[in-house]
C-alpha positions as a Markdown table, in Angstrom:
| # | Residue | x | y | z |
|---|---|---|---|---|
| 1 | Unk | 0.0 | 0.0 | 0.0 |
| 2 | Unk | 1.1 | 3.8 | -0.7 |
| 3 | Unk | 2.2 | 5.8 | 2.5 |
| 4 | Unk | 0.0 | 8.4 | 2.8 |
| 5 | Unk | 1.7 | 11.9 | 2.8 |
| 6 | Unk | 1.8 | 12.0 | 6.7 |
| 7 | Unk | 3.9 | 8.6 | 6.6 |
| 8 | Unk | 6.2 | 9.8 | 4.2 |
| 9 | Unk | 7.0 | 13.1 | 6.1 |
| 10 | Unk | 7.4 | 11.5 | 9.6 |
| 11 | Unk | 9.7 | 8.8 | 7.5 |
| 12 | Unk | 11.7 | 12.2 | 6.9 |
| 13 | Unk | 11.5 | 11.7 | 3.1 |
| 14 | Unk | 12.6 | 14.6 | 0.5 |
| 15 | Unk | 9.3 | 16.4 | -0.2 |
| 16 | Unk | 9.1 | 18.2 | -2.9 |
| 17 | Unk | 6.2 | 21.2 | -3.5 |
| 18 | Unk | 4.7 | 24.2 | -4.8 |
| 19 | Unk | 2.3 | 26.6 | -3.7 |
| 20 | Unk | -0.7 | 27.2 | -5.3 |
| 21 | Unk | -2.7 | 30.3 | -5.7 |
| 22 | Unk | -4.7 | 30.2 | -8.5 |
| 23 | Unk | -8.4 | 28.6 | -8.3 |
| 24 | Unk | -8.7 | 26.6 | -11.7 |
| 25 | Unk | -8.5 | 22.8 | -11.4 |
| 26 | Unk | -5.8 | 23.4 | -14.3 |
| 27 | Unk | -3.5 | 24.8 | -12.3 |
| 28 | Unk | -3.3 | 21.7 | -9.9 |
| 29 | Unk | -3.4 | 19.5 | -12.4 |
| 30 | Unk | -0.4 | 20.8 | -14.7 |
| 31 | Unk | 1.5 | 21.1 | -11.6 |
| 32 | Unk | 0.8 | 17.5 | -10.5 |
| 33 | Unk | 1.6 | 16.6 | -14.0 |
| 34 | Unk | 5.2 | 18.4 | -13.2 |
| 35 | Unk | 6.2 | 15.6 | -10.9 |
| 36 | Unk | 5.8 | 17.6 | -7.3 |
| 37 | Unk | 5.6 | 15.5 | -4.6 |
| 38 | Unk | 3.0 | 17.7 | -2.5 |
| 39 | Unk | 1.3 | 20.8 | -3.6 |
| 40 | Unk | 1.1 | 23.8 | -1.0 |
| 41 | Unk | -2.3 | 25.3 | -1.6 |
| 42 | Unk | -2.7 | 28.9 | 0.1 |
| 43 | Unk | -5.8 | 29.7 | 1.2 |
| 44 | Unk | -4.1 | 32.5 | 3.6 |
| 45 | Unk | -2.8 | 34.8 | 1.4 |
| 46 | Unk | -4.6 | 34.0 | -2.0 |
| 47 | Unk | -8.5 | 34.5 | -3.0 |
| 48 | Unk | -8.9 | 30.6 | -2.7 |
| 49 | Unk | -12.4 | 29.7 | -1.4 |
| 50 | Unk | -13.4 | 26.4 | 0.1 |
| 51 | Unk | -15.0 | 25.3 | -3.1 |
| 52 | Unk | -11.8 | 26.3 | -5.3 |
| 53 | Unk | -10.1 | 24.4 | -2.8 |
| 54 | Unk | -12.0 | 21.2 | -3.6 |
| 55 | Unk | -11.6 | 22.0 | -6.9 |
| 56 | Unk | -7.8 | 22.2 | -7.0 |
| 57 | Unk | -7.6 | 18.8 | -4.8 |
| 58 | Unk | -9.6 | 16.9 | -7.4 |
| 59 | Unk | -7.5 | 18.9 | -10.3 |
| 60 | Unk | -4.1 | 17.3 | -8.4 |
| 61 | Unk | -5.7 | 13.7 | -8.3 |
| 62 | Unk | -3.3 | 11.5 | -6.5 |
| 63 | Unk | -1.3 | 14.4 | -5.7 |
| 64 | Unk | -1.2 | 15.3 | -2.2 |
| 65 | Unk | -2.8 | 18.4 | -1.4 |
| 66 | Unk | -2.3 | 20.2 | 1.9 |
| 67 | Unk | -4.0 | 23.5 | 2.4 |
| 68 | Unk | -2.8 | 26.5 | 4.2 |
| 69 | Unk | -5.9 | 28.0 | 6.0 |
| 70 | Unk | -6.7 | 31.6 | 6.3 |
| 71 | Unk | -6.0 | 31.3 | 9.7 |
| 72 | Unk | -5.6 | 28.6 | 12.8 |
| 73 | Unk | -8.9 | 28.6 | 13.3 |
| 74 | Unk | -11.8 | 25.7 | 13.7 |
| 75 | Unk | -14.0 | 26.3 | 10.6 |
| 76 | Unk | -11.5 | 26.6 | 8.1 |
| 77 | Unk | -9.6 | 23.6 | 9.5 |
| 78 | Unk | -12.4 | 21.3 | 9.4 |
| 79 | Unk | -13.7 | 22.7 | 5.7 |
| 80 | Unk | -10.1 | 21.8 | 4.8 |
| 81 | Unk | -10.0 | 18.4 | 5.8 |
| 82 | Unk | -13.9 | 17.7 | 4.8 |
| 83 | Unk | -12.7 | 19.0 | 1.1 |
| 84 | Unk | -10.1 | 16.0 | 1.2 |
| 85 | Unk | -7.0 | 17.8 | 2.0 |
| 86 | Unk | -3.5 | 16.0 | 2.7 |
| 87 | Unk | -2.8 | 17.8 | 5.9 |
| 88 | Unk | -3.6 | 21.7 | 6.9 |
| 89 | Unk | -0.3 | 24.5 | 7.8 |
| 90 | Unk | -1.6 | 26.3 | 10.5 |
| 91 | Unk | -0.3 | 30.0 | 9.8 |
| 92 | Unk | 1.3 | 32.2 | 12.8 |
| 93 | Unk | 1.4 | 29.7 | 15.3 |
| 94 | Unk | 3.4 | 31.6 | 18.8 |
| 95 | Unk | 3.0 | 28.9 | 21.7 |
| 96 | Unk | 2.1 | 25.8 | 22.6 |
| 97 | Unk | -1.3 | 26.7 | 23.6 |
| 98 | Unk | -2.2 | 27.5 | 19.9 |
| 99 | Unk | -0.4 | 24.7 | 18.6 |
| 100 | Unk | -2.7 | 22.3 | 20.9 |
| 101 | Unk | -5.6 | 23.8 | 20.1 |
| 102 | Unk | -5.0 | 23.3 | 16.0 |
| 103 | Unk | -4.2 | 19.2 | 16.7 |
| 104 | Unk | -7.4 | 19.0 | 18.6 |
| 105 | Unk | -9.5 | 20.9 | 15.9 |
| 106 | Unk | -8.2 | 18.5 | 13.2 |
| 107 | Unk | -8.4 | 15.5 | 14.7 |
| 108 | Unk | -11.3 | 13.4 | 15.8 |
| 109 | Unk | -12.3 | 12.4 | 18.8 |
| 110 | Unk | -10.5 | 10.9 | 21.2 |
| 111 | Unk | -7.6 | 12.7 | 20.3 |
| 112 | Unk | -9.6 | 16.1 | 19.4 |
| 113 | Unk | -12.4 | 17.6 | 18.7 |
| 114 | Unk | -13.5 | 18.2 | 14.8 |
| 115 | Unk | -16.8 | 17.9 | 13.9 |
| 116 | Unk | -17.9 | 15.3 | 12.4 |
| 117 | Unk | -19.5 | 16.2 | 8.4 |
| 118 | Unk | -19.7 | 14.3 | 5.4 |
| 119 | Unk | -17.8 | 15.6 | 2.3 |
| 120 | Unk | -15.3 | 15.0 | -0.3 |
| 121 | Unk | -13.0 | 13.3 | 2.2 |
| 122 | Unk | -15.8 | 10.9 | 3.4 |
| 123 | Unk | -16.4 | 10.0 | -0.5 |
| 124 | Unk | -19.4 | 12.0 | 0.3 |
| 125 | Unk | -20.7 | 9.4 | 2.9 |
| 126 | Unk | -19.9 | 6.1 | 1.2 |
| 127 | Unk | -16.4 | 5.9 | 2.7 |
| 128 | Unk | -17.7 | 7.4 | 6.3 |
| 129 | Unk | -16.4 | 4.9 | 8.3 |
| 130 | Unk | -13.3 | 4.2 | 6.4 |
| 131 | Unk | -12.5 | 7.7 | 6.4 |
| 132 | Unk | -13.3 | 8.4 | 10.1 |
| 133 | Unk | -11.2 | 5.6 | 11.8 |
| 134 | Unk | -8.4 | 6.3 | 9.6 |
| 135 | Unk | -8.4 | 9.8 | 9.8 |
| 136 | Unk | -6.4 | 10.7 | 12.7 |
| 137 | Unk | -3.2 | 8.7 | 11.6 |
| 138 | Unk | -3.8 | 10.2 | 7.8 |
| 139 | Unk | -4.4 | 14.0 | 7.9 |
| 140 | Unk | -0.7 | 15.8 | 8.6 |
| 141 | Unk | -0.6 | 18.8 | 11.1 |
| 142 | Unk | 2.0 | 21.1 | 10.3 |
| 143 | Unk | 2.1 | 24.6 | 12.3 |
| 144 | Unk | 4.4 | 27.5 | 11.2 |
| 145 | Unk | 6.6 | 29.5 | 12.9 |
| 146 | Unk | 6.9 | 32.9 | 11.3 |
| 147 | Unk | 6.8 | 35.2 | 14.1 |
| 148 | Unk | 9.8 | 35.9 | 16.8 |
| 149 | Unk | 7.1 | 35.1 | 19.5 |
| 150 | Unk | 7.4 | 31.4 | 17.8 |
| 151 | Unk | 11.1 | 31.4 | 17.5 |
| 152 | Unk | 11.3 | 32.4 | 21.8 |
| 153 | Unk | 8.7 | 29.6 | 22.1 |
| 154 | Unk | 9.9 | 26.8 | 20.1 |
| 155 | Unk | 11.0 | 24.4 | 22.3 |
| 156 | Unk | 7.4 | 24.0 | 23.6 |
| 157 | Unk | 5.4 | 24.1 | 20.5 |
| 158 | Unk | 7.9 | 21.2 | 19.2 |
| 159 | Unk | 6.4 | 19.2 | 21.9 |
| 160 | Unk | 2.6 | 19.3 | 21.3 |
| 161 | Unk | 1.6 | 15.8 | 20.6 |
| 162 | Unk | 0.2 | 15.8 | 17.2 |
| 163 | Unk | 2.2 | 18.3 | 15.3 |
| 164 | Unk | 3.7 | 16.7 | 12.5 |
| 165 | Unk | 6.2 | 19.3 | 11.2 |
| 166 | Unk | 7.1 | 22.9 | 11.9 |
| 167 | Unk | 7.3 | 24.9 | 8.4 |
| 168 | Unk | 9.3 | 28.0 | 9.0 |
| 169 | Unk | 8.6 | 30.9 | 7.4 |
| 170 | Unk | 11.2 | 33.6 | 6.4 |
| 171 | Unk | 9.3 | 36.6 | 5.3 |
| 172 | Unk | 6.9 | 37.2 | 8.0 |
| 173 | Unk | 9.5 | 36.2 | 10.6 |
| 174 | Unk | 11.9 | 39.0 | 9.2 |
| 175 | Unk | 8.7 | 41.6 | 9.3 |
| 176 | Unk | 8.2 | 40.3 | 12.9 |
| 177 | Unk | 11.8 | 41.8 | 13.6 |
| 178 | Unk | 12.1 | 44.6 | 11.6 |
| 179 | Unk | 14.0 | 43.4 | 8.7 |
| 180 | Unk | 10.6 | 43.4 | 6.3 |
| 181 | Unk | 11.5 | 40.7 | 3.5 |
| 182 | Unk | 15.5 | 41.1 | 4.5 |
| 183 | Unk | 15.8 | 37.0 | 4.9 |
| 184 | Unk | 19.3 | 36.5 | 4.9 |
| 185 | Unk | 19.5 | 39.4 | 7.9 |
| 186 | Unk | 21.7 | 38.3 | 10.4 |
| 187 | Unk | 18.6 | 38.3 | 13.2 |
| 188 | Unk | 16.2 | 36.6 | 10.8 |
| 189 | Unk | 19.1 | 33.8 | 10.2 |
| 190 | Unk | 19.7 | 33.2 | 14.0 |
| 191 | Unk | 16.2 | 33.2 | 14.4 |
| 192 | Unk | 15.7 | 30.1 | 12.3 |
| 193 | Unk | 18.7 | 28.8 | 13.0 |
| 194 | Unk | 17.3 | 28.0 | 16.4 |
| 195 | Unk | 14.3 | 26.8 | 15.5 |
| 196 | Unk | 16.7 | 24.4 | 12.9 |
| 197 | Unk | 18.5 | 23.3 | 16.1 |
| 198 | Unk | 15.5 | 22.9 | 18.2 |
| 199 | Unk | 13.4 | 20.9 | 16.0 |
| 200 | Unk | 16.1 | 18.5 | 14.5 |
| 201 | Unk | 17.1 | 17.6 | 18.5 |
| 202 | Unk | 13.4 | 16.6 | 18.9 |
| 203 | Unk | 13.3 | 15.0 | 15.3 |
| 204 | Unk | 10.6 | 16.7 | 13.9 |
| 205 | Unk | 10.7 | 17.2 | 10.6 |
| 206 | Unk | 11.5 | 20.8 | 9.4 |
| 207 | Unk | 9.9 | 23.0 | 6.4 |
| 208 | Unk | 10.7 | 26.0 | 4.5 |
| 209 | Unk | 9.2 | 28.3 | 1.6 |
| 210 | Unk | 11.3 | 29.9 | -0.8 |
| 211 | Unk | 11.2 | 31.5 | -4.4 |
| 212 | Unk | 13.2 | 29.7 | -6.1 |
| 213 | Unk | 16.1 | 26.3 | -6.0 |
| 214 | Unk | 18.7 | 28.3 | -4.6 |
| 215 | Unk | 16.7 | 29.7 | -1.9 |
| 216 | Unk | 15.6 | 26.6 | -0.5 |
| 217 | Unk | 19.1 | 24.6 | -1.5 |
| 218 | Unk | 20.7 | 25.4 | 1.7 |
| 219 | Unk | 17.7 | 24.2 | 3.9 |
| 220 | Unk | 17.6 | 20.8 | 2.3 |
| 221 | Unk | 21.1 | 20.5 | 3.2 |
| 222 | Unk | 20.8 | 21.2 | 6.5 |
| 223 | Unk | 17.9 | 18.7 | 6.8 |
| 224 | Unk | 14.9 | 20.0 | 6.1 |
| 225 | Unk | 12.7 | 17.6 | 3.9 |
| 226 | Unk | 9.0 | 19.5 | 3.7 |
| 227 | Unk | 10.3 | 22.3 | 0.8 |
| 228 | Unk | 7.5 | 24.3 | -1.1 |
| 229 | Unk | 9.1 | 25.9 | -4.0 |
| 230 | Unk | 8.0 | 28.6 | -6.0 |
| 231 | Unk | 4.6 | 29.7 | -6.6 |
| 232 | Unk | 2.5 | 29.1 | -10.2 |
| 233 | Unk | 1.9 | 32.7 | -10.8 |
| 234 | Unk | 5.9 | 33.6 | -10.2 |
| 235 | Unk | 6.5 | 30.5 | -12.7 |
| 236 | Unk | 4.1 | 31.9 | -14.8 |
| 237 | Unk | 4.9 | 35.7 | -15.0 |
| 238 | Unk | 9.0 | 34.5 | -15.1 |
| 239 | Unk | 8.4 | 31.9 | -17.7 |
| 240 | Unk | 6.5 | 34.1 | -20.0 |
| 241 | Unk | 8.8 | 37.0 | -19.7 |
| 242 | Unk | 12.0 | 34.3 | -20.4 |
| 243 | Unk | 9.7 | 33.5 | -23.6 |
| 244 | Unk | 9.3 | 36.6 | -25.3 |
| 245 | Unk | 13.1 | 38.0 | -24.3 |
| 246 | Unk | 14.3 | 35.0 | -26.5 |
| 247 | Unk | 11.7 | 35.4 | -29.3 |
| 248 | Unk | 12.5 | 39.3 | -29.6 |
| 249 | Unk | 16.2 | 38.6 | -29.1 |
| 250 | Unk | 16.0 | 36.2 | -31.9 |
């Protein structure tokens, strides 16, 4: 049988994604196509609805999905997992208390407390039960720390029972000290260098979003193994621009 996306990042395995911000099916699709291993879709930042979100999950097929919520929140956490999703991120997670809170809204009970619905993820009722019992092992939980209130409380959050990985994330964390989108600052690269150390003495797998190869290149060899990479309308824009420099230079 195939390991499900959770299984293959608590194995520690070299996961591969994208983020997604556009809401055609397309999108997913081509991207799957690509070879990713996982794709990152952002309902945080991007206009992505629940429904587009479906959409893009059934676009990616046997493609993983995992879905960044608009925020760590119950609602959009269960609508996530409902729709299917591989796993949530869990945006601007700063203790331990938050961190607990987002296991126990995505898992069921005895182990949390989501609500119980029937959607995409349930095959719309005919794979209930499958679904339900399996559910809690399945669905990843991966929290991001992104603010210096995270950083000063890492140690904790890295031991909330149910988070799967920590994705780190560079630009808000450099806003959060003053150094607005200044990632390679000398604060912003302590900063996650602690929560490198932290996490990798508790084994728990690490994450990291970055523009392009050679922004994430140095975090996969320091460890980290949950890398989204790029984002389709960056690939887009750059790719089209490349295009018509080489036809007018022609």
């Amino acid at each position: 049988m195939n390991k499900s996306f959770r299984q293959r990042l608590e194995a520690r395995e070299l996961l591969v994604g994208t983020m997604v911000t556009l809401g055609a099916p397309e999108v997913a699709e081509i991207m799957a196509d690509a070879g990713f291993d996982w794709l990152f879709l952002d309902a945080e930042h991007s206009t992505l609805d629940t429904l587009e979100l479906q959409r893009l999950l059934q676009g990616a097929g046997l493609t993983p999905g995992v879905v960044r919520v608009a925020t760590s929140a119950e609602v959009p956490i269960k609508k996530a997992l409902d729709i299917g999703a591989a796993g949530i991120i869990a945006p601007m997670v700063n203790s331990a208390e938050q961190a607990a809170q987002v296991v126990r809204w995505a898992k069921y009970a005895p182990l949390g407390t989501r609500g119980v619905g029937i959607g995409r993820a349930h095959g719309y009722g005919a794979k209930f039960q499958e679904y339900v019992q399996q559910a809690n092992e399945q669905v990843a939980v991966i929290v991001q720390a992104e603010h210096i209130d995270a950083v000063n409380n890492i140690e904790t959050i890295a031991q909330v029972a149910g988070v799967d990985a920590v994705l780190v994330g560079p630009y808000d964390l450099s806003a959060s000290l003053g150094w607005l989108g200044e990632v390679r600052h000398p604060e912003v690269v302590a900063a996650i260098e602690h929560v490198t150390q932290v996490c990798q003495a508790m084994q728990l797998p690490l994450g990291i979003f970055g523009l392009s190869a050679e922004a994430v290149k140095p975090y996969i060899e320091r460890g980290y193994t949950l890398i989204a990479v790029g984002v389709d309308v960056v690939l887009m824009g750059e790719a089209a621009k490349q295009l018509l420099g080489r036809v007018r230079s022609a």
